[in-house]
PATILUM-136225 format. One record per residue (C-alpha): x, y, z; residue in three letters. Coordinates in steps of 0.25 Angstrom, whole numbers. Example, Ala and Ser with C-alpha at 12.3 -4.5 7.8 and 13.67 -1.06 7.14 Angstrom:
REM residues 2
<vextor><x>49</x><y>-18</y><z>31</z><residu>ALA</residu></vextor>
<vextor><x>55</x><y>-4</y><z>29</z><residu>SER</residu></vextor>
***
This chain:
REM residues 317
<vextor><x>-6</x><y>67</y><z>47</z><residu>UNK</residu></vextor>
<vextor><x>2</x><y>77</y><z>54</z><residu>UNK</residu></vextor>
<vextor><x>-2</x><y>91</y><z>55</z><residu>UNK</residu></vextor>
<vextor><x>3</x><y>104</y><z>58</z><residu>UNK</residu></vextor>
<vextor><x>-2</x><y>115</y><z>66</z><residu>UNK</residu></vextor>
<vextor><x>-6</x><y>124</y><z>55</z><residu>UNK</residu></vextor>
<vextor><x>-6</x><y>138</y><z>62</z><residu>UNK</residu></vextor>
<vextor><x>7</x><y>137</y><z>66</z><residu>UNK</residu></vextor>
<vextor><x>16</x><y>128</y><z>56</z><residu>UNK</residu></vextor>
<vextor><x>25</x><y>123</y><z>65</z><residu>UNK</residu></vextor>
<vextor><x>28</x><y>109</y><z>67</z><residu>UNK</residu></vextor>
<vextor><x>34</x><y>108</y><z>82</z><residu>UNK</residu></vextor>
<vextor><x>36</x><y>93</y><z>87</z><residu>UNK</residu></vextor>
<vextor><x>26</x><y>89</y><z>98</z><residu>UNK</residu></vextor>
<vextor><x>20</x><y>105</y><z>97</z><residu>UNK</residu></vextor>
<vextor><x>13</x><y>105</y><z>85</z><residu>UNK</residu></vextor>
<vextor><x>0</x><y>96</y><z>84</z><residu>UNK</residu></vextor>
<vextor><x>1</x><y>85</y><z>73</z><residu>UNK</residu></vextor>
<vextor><x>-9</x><y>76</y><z>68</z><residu>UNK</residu></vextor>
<vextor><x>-6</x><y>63</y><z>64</z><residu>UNK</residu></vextor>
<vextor><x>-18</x><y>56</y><z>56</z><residu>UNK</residu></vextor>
<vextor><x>-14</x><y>45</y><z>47</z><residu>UNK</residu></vextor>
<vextor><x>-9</x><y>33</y><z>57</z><residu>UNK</residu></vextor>
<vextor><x>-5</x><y>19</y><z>54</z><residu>UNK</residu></vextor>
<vextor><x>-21</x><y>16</y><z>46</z><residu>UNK</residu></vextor>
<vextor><x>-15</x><y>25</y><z>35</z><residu>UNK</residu></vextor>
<vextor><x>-4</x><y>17</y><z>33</z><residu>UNK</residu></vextor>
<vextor><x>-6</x><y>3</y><z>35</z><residu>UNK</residu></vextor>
<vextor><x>-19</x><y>7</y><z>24</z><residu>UNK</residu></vextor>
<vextor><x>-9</x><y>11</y><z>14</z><residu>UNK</residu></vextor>
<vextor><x>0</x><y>-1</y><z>17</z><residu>UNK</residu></vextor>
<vextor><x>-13</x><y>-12</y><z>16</z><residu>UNK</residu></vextor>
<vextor><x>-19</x><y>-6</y><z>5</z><residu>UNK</residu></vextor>
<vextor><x>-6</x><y>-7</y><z>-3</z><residu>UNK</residu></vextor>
<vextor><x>-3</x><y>-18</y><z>1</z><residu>UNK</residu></vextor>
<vextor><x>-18</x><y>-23</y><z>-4</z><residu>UNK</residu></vextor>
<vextor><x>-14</x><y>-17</y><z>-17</z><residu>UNK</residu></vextor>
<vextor><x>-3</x><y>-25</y><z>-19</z><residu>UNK</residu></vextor>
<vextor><x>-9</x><y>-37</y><z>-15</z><residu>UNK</residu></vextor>
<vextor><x>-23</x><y>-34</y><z>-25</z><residu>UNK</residu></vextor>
<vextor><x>-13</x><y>-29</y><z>-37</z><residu>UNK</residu></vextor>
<vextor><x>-5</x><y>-41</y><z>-39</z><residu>UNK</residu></vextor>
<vextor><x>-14</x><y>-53</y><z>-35</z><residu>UNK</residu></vextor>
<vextor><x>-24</x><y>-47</y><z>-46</z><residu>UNK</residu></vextor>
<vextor><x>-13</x><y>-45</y><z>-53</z><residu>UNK</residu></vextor>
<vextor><x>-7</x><y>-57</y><z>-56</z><residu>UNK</residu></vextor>
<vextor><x>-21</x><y>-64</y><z>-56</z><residu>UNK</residu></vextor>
<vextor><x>-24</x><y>-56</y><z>-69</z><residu>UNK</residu></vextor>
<vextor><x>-9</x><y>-62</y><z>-75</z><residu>UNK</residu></vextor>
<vextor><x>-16</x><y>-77</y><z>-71</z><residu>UNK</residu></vextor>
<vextor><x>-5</x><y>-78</y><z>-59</z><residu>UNK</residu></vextor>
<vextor><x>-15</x><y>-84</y><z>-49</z><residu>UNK</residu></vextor>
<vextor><x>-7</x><y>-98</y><z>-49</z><residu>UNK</residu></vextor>
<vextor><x>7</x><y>-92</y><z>-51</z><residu>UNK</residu></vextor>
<vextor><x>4</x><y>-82</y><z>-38</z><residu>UNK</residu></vextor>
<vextor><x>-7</x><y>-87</y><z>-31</z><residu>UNK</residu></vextor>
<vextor><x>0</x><y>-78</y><z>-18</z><residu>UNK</residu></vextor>
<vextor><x>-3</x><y>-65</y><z>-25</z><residu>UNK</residu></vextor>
<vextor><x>-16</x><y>-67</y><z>-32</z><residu>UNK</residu></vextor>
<vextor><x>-22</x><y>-76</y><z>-23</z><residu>UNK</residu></vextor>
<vextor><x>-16</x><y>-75</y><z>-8</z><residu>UNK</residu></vextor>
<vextor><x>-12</x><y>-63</y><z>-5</z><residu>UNK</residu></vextor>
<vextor><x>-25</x><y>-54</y><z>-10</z><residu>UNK</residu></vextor>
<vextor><x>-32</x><y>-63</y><z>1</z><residu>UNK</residu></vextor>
<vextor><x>-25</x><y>-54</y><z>10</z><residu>UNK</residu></vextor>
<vextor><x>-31</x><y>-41</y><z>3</z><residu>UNK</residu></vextor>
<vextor><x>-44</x><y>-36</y><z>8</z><residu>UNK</residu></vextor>
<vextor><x>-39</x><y>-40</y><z>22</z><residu>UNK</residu></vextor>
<vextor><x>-27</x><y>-32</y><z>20</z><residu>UNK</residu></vextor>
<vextor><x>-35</x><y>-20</y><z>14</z><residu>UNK</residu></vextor>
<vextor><x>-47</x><y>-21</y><z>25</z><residu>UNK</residu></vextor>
<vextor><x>-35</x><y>-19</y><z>37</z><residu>UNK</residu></vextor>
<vextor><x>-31</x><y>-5</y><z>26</z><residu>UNK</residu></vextor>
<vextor><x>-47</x><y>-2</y><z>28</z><residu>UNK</residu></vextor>
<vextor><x>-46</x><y>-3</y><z>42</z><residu>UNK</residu></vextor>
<vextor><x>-35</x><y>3</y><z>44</z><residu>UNK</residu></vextor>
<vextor><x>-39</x><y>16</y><z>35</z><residu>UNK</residu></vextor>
<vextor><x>-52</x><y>14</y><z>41</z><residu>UNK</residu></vextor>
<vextor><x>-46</x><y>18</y><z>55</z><residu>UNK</residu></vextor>
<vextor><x>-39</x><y>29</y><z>50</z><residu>UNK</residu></vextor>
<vextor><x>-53</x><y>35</y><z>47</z><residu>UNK</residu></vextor>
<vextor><x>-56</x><y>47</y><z>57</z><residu>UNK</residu></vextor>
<vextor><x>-71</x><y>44</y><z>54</z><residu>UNK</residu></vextor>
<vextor><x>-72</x><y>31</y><z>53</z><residu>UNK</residu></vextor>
<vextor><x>-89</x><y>31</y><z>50</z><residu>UNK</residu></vextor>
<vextor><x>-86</x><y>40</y><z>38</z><residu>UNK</residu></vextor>
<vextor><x>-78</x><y>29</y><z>29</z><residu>UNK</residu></vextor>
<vextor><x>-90</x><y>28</y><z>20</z><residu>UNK</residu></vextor>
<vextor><x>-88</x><y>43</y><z>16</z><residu>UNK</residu></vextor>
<vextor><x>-75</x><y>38</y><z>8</z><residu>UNK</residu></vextor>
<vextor><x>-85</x><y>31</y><z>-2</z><residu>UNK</residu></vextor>
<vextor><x>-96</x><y>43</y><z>-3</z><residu>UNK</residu></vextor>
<vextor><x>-90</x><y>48</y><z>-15</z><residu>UNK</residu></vextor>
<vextor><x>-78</x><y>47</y><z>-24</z><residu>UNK</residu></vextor>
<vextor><x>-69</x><y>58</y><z>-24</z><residu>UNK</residu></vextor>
<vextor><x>-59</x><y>56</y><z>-36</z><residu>UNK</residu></vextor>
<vextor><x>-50</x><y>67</y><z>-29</z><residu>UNK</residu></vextor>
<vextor><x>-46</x><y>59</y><z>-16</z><residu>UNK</residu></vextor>
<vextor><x>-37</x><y>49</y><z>-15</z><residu>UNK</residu></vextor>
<vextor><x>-45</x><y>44</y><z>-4</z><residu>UNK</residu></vextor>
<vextor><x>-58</x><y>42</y><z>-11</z><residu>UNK</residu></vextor>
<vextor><x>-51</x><y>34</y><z>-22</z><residu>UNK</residu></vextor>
<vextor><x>-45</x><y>26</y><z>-11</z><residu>UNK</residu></vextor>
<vextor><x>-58</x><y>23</y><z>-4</z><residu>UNK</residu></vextor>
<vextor><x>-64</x><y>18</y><z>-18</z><residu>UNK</residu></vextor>
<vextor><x>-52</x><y>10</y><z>-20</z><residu>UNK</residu></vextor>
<vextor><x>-53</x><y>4</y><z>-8</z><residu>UNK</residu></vextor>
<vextor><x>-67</x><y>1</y><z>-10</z><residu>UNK</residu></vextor>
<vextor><x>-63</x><y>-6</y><z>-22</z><residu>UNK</residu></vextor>
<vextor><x>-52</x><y>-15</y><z>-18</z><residu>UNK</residu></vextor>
<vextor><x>-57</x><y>-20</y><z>-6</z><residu>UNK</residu></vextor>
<vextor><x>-67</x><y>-30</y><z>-12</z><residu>UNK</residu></vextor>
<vextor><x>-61</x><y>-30</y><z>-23</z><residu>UNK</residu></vextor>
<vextor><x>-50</x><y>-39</y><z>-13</z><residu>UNK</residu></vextor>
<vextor><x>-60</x><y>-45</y><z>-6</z><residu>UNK</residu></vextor>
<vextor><x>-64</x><y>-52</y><z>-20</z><residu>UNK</residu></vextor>
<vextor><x>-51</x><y>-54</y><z>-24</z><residu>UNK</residu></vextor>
<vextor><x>-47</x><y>-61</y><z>-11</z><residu>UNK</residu></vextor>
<vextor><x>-61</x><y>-69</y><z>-12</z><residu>UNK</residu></vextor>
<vextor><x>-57</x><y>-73</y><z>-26</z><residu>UNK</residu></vextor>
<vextor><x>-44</x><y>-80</y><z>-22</z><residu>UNK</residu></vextor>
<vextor><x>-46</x><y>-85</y><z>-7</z><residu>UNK</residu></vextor>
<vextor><x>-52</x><y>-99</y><z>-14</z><residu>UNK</residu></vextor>
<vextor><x>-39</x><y>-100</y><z>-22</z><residu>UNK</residu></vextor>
<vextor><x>-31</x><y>-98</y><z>-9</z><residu>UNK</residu></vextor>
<vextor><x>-38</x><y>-106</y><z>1</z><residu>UNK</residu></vextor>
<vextor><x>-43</x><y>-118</y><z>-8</z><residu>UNK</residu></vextor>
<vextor><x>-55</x><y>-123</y><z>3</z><residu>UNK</residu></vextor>
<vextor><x>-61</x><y>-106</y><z>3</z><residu>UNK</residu></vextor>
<vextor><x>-75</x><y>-106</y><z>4</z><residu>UNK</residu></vextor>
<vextor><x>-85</x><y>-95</y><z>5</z><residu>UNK</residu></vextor>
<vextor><x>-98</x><y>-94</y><z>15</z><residu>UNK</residu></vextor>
<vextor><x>-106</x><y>-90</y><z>6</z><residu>UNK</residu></vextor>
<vextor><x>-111</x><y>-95</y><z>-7</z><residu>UNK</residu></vextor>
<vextor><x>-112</x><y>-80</y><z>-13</z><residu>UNK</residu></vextor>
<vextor><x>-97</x><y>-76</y><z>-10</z><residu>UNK</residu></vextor>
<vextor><x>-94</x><y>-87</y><z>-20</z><residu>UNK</residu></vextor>
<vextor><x>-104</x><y>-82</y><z>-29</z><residu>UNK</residu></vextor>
<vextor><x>-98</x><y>-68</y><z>-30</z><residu>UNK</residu></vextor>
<vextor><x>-85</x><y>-74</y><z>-30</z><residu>UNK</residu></vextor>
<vextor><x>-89</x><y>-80</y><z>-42</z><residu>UNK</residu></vextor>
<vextor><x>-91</x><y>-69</y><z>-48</z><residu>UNK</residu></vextor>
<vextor><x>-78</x><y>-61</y><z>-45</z><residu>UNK</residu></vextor>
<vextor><x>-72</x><y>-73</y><z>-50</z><residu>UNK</residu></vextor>
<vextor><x>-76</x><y>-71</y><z>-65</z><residu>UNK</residu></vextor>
<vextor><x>-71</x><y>-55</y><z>-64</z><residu>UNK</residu></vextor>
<vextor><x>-59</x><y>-59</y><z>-55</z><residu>UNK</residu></vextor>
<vextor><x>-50</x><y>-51</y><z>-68</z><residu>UNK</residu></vextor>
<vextor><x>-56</x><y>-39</y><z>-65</z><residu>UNK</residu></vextor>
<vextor><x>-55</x><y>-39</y><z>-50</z><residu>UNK</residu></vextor>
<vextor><x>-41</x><y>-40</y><z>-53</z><residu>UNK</residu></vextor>
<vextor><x>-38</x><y>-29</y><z>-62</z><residu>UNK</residu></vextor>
<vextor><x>-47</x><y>-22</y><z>-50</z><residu>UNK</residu></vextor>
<vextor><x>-39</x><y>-26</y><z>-41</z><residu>UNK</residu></vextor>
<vextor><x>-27</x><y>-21</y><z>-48</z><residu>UNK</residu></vextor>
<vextor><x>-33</x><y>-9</y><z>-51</z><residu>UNK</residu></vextor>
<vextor><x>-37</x><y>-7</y><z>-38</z><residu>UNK</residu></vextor>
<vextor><x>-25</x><y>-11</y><z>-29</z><residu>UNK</residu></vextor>
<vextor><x>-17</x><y>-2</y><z>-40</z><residu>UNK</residu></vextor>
<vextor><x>-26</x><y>10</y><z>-33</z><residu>UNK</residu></vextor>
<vextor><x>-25</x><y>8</y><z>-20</z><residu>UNK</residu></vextor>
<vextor><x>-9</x><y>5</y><z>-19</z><residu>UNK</residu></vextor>
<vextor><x>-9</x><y>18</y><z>-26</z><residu>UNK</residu></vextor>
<vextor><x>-20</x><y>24</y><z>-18</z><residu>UNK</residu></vextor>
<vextor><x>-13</x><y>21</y><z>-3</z><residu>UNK</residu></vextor>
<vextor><x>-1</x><y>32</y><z>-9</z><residu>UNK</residu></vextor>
<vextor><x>-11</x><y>43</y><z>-16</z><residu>UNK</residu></vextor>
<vextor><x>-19</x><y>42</y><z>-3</z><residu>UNK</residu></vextor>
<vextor><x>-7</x><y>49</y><z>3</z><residu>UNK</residu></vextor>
<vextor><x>0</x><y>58</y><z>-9</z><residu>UNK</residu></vextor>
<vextor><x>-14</x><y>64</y><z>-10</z><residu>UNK</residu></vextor>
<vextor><x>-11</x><y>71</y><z>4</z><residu>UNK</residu></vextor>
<vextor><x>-3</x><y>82</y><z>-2</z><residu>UNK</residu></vextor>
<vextor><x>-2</x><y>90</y><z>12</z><residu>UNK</residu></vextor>
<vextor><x>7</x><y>79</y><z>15</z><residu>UNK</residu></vextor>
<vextor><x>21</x><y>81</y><z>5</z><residu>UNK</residu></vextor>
<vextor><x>25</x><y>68</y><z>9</z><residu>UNK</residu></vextor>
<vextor><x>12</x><y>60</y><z>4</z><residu>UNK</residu></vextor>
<vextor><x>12</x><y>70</y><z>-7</z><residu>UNK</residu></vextor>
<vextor><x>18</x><y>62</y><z>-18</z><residu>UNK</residu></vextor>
<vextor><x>12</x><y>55</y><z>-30</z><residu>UNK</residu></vextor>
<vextor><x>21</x><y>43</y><z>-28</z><residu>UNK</residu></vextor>
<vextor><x>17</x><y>39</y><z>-16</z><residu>UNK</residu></vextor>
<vextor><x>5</x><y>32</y><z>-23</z><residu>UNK</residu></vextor>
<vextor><x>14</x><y>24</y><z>-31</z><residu>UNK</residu></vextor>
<vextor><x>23</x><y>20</y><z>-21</z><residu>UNK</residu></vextor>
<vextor><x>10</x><y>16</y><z>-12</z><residu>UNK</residu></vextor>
<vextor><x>8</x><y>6</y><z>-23</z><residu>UNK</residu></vextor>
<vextor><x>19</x><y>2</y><z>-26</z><residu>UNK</residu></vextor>
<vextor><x>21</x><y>-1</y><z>-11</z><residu>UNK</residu></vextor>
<vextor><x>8</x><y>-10</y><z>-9</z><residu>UNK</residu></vextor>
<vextor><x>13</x><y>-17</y><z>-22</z><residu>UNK</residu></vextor>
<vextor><x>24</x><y>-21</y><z>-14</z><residu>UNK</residu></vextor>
<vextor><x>17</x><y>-23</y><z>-3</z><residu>UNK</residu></vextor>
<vextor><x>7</x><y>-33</y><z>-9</z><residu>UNK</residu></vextor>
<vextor><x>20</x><y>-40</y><z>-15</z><residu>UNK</residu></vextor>
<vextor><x>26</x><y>-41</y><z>-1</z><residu>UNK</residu></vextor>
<vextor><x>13</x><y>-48</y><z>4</z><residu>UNK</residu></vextor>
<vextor><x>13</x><y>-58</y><z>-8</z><residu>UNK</residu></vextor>
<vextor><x>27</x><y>-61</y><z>-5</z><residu>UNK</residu></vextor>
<vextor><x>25</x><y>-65</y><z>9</z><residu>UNK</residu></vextor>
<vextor><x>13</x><y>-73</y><z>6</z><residu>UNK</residu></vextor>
<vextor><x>19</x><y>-81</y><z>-5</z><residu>UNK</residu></vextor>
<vextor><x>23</x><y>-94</y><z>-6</z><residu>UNK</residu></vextor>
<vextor><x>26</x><y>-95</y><z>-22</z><residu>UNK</residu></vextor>
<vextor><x>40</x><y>-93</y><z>-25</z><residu>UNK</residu></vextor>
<vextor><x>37</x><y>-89</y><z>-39</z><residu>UNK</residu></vextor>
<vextor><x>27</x><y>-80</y><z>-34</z><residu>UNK</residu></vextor>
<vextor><x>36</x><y>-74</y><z>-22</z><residu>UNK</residu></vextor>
<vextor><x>46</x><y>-72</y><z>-33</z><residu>UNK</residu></vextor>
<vextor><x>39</x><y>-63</y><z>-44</z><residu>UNK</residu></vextor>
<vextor><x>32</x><y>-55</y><z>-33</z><residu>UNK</residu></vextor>
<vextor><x>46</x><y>-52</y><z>-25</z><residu>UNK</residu></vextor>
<vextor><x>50</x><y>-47</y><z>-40</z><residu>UNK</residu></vextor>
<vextor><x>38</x><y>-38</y><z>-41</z><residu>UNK</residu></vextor>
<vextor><x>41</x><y>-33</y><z>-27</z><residu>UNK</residu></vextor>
<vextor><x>55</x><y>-28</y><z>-28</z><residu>UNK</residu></vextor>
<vextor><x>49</x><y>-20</y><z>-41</z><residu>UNK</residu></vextor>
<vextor><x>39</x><y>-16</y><z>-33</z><residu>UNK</residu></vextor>
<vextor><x>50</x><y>-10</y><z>-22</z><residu>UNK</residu></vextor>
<vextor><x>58</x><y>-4</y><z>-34</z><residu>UNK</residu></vextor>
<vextor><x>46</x><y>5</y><z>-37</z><residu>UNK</residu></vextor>
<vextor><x>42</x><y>8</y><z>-24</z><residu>UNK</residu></vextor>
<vextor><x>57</x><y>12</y><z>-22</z><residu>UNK</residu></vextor>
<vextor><x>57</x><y>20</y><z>-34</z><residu>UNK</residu></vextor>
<vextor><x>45</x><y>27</y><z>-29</z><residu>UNK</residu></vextor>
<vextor><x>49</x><y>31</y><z>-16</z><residu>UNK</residu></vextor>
<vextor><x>62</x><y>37</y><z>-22</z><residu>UNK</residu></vextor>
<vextor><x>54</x><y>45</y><z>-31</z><residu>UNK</residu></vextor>
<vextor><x>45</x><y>49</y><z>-19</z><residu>UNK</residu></vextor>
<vextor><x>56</x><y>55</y><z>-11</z><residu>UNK</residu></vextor>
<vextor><x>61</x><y>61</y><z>-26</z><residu>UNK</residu></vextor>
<vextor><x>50</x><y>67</y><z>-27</z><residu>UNK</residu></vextor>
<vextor><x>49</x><y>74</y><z>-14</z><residu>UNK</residu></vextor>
<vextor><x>62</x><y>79</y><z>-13</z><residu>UNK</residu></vextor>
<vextor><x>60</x><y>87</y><z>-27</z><residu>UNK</residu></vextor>
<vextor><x>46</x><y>94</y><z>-23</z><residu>UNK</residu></vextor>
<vextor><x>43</x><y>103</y><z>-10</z><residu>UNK</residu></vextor>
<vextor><x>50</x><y>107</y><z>2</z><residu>UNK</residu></vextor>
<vextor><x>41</x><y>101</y><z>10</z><residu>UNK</residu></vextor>
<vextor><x>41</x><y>86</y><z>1</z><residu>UNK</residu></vextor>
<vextor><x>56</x><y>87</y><z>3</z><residu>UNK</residu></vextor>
<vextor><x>54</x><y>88</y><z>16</z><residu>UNK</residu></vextor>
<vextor><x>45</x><y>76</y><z>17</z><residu>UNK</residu></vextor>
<vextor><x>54</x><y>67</y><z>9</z><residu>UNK</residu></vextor>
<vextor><x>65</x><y>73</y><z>20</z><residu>UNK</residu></vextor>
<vextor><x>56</x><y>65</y><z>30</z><residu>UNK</residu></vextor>
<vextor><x>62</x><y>52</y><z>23</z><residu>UNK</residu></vextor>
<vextor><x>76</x><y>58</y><z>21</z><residu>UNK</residu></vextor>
<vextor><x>81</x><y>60</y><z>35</z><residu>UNK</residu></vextor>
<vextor><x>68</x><y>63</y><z>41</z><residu>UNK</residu></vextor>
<vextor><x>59</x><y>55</y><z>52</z><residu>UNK</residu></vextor>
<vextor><x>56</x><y>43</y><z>40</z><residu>UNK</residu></vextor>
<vextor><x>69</x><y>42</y><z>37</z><residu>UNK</residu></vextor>
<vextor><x>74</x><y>29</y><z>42</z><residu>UNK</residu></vextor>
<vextor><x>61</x><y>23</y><z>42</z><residu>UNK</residu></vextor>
<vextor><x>56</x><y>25</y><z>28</z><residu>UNK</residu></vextor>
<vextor><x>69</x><y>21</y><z>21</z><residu>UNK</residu></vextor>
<vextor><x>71</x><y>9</y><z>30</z><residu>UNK</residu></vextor>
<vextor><x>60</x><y>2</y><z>33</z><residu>UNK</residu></vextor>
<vextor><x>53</x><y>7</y><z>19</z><residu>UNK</residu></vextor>
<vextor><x>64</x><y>7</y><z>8</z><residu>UNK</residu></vextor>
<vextor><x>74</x><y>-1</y><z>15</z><residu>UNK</residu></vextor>
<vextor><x>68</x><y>-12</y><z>22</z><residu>UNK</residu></vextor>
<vextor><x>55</x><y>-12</y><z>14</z><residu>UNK</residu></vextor>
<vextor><x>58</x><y>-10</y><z>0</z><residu>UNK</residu></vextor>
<vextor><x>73</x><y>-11</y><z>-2</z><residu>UNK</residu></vextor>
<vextor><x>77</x><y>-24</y><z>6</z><residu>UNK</residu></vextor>
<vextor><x>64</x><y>-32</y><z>2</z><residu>UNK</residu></vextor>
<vextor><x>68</x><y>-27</y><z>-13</z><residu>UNK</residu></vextor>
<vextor><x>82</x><y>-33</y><z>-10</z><residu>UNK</residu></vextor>
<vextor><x>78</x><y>-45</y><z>-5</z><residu>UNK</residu></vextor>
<vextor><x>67</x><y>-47</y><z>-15</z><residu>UNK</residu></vextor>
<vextor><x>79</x><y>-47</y><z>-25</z><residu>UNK</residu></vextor>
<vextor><x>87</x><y>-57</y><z>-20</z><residu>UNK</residu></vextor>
<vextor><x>76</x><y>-66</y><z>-16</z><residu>UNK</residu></vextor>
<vextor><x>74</x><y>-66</y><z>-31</z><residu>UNK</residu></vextor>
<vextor><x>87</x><y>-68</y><z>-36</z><residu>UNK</residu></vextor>
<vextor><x>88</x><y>-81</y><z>-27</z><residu>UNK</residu></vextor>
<vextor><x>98</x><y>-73</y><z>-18</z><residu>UNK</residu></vextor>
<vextor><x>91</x><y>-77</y><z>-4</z><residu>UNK</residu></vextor>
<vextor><x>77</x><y>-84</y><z>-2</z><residu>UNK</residu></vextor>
<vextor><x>65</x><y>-79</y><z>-2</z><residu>UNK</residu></vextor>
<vextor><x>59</x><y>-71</y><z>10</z><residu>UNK</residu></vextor>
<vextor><x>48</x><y>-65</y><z>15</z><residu>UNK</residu></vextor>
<vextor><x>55</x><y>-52</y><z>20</z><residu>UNK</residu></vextor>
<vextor><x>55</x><y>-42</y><z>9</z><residu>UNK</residu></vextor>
<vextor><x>39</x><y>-44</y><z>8</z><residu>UNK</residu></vextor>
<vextor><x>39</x><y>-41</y><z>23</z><residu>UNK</residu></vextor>
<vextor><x>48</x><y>-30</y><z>21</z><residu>UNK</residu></vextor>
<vextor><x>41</x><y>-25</y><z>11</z><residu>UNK</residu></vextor>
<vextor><x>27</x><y>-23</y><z>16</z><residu>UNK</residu></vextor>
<vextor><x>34</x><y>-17</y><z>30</z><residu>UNK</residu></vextor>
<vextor><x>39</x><y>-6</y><z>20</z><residu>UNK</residu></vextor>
<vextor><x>27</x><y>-5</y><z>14</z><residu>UNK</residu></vextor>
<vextor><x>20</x><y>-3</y><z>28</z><residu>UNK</residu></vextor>
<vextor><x>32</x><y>7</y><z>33</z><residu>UNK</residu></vextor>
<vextor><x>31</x><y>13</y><z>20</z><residu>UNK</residu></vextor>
<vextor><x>15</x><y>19</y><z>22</z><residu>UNK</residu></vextor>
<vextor><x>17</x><y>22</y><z>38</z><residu>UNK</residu></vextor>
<vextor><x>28</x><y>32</y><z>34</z><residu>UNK</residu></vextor>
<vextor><x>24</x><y>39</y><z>22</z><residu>UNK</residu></vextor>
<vextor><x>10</x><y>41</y><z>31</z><residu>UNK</residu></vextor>
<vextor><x>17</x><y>46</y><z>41</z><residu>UNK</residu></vextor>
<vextor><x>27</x><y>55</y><z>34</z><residu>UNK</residu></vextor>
<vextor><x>17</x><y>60</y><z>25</z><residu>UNK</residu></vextor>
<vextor><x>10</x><y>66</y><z>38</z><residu>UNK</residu></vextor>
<vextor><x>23</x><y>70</y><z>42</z><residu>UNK</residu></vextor>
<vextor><x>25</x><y>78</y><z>29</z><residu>UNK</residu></vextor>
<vextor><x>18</x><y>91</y><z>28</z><residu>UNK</residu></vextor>
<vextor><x>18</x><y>105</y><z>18</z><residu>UNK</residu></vextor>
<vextor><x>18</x><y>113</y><z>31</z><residu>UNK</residu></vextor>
<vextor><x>32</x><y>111</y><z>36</z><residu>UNK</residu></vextor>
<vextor><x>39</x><y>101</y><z>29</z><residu>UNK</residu></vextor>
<vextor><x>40</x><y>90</y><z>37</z><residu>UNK</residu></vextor>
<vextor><x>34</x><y>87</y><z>51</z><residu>UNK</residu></vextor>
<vextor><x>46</x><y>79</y><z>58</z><residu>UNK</residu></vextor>
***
């Protein structure tokens, strides 16, 4: 985060200290563990609806990816720690008050439960799969009969921490541009997106590319919608949230928000999206690209203006 020099107020370029805390762990974290979200929602998701068969990429394929995808968010959050030895100390007690502490527990949750769910279907996907030890098949066995509720887990779960990777910023309210209660929906609506865009790319069934690139420019629409409202929002409260929505409209994030976020990865996918689905060009895997890019640009700014963003002064430029 950037800091200012209490005692005096000022904010002079390259006179005043500043501190910067949250580097590129932070936000690839956020992105992962959306995009883990997205992935865990839908594959447990449509195995409940008996789609296995119909969607074999997105119940059975993709959420192999999973636990790998969330163990690089670990790491990555894990490296951000100043004190590293004290992890443990997130798991000591619960505190119901702290967006962290019901972060830490949901990550405790959903990574087994990812590992299961990936261990469930990697016989489905690679036919000759066979475990080293005996036991592992006896206790997949078991999560076999209870696979129903492993998946409503999953969606409960997934639902959390796609929602979680946006309060874990809005709780910050020294920060007026993290300080909005949309940011958690428009984190989970993101990694949805996200965890469509992956599916997309990894797919081979048209049917199946088809009804999730459907999903996916409604999943765009909302997170459109959101940000809208997000900058609505700002521009009808404080001074000093005015002047970090301003950072967006003609300020330093300017071009690279609108651009590379809402134009090139939500608006332009959308639009291709459309006309693959109308028959109007062939099918391609560059809106799924684009869209996880945006989603990926979209957490390294909103970290970094959100440090940027301060009650003191307005704005730090």
């Amino acid at each position: 985060m950037h800091e200012l020099d209490l005692t005096s107020g000022r904010d002079m370029h390259l006179i005043d200290p500043q501190l910067t805390i949250w580097g590129w762990e932070i936000p690839v974290y956020l992105f992962l563990g959306g995009l883990v979200a997205g992935i865990l929602f839908f594959s447990a998701l449509y195995f409940l609806r008996g789609k296995a068969e119909e969607m074999p990429t997105v119940v059975r394929v993709t959420p192999l990816f999973a636990p790998i995808l969330l163990g690089l968010g670990l790491l990555a959050l894990f490296l951000d720690l100043e004190y590293k030895l004290h992890v443990f100390r997130f798991y000591t007690n619960i505190r119901l008050e702290s967006p962290m502490s019901w972060g830490s527990w949901t990550l405790a949750v959903i990574f087994p439960l990812s590992v299961i769910w990936a261990a469930l279907h990697i016989d489905k996907v690679f036919p000759n799969w066979r475990w080293p030890f005996a036991w592992l098949e006896k206790v997949l066995a078991f999560f076999r009969q209870y696979a129903r509720v492993v998946a409503w887990l999953l969606i409960i779960y997934s639902a959390l921490l796609g929602m979680y990777t946006g309060i874990l910023l809005s709780a910050f309210n020294a920060r007026p541009f993290w300080n909005s209660a949309i940011l958690g929906p428009l984190y989970l609506v993101s990694g949805m997106s996200t965890g469509l865009a992956l599916n997309l790319l990894l797919s081979r069934n048209e049917k199946e590319k088809h009804l999730l690139g459907r999903i996916d420019v409604m999943a765009i629409s909302v997170e459109l919608f959101l940000i809208i409202h997000l900058f609505m929002g700002f521009l009808a409260s404080t001074q000093v949230h005015i002047d970090a929505a301003k950072m967006f409209l003609g300020g330093p994030y300017t071009a690279s928000f609108w651009i590379f976020v809402v134009a090139l990865g939500l608006l332009l996918p959308a639009l291709i999206e459309l006309l693959e689905l109308r028959g109007k060009i062939f099918s391609t895997r560059i809106p799924a690209l684009l869209v996880l890019v945006g989603g990926l640009v979209l957490r390294f700014i909103v970290v970094e203006a959100g440090q940027a963003s301060s009650w003191m002064v307005g704005v730090l430029e």
